[in-house]
C-alpha positions, -999 to +999 in steps of 0.1 A: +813+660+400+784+648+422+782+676+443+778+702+411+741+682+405+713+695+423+698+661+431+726+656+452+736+688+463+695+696+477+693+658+484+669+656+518+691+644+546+658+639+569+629+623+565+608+649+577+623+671+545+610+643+519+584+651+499+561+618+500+526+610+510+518+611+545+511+573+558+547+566+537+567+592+555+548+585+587+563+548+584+604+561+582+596+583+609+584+554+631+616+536+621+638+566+632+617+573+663+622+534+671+661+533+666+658+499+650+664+489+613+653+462+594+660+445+561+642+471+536+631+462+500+616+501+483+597+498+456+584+526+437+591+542+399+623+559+390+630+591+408+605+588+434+627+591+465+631+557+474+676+563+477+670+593+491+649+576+520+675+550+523+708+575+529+680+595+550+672+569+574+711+559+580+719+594+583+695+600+609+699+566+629+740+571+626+749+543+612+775+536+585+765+525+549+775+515+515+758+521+483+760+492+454+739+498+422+729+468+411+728+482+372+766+486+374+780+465+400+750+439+399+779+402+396+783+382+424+823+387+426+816+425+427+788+423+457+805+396+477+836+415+479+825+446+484+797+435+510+824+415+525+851+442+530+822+467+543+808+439+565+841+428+583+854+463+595+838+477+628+813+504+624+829+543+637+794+540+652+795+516+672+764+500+660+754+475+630+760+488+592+738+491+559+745+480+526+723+500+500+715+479+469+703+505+440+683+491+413+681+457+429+660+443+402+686+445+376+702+417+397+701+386+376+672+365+393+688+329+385+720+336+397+731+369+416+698+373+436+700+339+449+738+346+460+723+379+478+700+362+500+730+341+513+751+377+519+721+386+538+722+357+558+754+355+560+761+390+571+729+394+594+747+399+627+768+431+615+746+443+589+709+454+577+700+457+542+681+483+521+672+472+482+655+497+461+639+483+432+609+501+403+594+462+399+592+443+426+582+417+407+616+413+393+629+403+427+627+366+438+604+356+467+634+344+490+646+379+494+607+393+496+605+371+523+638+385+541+627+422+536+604+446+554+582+457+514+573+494+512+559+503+486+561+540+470+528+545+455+510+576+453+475+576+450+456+607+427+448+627+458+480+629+479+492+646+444+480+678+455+497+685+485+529+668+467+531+690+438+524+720+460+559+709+482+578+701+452+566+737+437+586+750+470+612+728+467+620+740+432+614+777+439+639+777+463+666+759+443+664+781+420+663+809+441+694+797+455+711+793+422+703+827+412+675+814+378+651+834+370+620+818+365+580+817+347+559+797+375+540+783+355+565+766+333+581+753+362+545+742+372+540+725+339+575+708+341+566+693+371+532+678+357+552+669+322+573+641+346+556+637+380+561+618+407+597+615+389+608+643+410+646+634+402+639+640+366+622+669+372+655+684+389+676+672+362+657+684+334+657+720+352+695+720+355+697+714+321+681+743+307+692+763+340+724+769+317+712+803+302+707+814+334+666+819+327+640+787+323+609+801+309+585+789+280+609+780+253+624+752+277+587+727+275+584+706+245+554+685+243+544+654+223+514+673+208+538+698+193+559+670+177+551+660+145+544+628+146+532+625+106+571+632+095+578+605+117+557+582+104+566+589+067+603+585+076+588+548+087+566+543+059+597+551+035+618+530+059+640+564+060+664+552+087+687+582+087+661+604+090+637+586+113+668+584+138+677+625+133+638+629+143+642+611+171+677+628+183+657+666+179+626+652+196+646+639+227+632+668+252+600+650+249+596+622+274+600+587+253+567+578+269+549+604+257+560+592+224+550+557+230+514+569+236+513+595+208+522+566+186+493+546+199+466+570+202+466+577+162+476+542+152+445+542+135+450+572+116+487+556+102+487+516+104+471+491+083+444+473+109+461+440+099+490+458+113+477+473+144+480+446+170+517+441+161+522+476+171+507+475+203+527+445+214+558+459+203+551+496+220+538+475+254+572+457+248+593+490+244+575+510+271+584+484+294+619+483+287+622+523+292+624+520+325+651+500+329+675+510+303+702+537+307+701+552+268+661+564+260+671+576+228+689+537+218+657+523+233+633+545+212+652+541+177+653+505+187+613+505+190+610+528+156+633+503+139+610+473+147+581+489+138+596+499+104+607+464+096+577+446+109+542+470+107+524+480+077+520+518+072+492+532+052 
């Protein structure tokens, strides 16, 4: 199934064919160029690069690795004995092994990310370790303090030079999968969910389907109404407020979050307003770690229908 996704299928097996700022890249390709491998924690927001840098660097050093997400495989029964069996075989390389730990930070910080920092100990003469994480902060010190931390930030002006590369990048996917194409939607679909360059590709695929992407694919939050929203909260209209956010699902949840806050003033009774920014900080927060947007949206719409006055 993998290999029919286009995030796989044009995944960069080189660091050199990442599309990252320049001092980040430089850093992998001082690690290739050395031959050596440390313990690795990647942090960065979703869709980044920060797996594909990972699988890169082990491709290119030749050495054997396994990937665990810690979203889906993140108990200590699961990553003991999986670490363990990968850990005690002998490499077809010859050399030391990596263990790849997606989404570290979904790792239980009381329980299973203590028990990793003994696996890493534990496992340190046959095996280097790579975690990937979007909060670092969610990862205890013991294991900062085991790991070499880059972090995946991209400052306003290395944008430029990014987008232009992802612009190529894209054009020659879809060249390649025989889509015609508008360059400026493309253009503006990259804008919509940069640096979330995984999302972008996804999202593509998606309407790729008929075989054309032009204008009717981009939905944006200023073309959603959010006044039939808020009347389906005001009338606490659950049916309805959870069809609006089903057909209002192309727009990006954060985008949502912010309309919602920009014209709070325009909709909320000002004894109600600071209970609706704590509870959209609270819900934008938790976008980015859960797997269903649209759950995690209704959620947030349910909350402020039982618990914020509407004018």
């Amino acid at each position: 199934m993998t290999e029919f996704l286009w995030v796989e299928k044009y995944r960069p097996q080189k660091i050199a064919e990442t599309i990252l700022p320049s001092h980040i890249k430089a850093t992998f390709e001082q690690i290739v160029n050395g031959g050596e491998l440390h313990n690795m924690l990647l942090t960065g927001t979703a869709g980044v690069g920060k797996t594909t840098v990972a699988k890169a660097l082990c491709n290119e050093l030749d050495l054997d690795y396994l990937i665990i997400n810690g979203s889906e495989e993140g108990n200590i029964d699961t990553l003991r004995n999986k670490i363990k069996q990968f850990a005690s075989t002998v490499s077809l390389s010859g050399g030391y092994k990596v263990v790849i730990l997606d989404e570290a930070d979904y790792l239980n910080p009381q329980s299973t990310q203590p028990a990793l920092r003994g696996f890493i100990e534990e496992f340190s003469g046959n095996c280097r370790f790579i975690l990937t994480c979007n909060f670092k902060n969610r990862i205890i010190e013991p294991l900062h303090s085991r790991c070499a931390i880059i972090e995946f930030n991209i400052a306003k002006k290395d944008m430029p030079p990014l987008l232009s590369d992802f612009m190529k990048r894209v054009e020659y996917i879809l060249k390649a999968e025989g889509i015609a194409y508008e360059p400026q939607v493309i253009a503006d679909l990259i804008m919509k969910h940069m640096p979330d360059w995984r999302r972008v590709l996804n999202e593509l695929q998606r309407y790729s389907t008929s075989g054309t992407i032009d204008t009717g694919i981009l939905v944006s939050v200023s073309e959603t109404s959010i006044n039939d929203l808020m009347l389906h909260i005001k009338h606490k209209d659950f049916k309805r407020m959870r069809q609006w956010v089903a057909d209002n699902m192309d727009t990006e949840p954060a985008s949502i979050f912010r309309k919602l806050y920009d014209s709070m003033y325009e909709y909320i009774d000002p004894k109600s307003i600071p209970q609706l920014v704590l509870i959209l900080a609270d819900y934008q927060y938790k976008n980015a770690f859960v797997a269903d947007h649209e759950l995690n949206l209704v959620a947030c719409l349910t909350e402020i229908m039982a618990g914020v006055d509407i004018k």
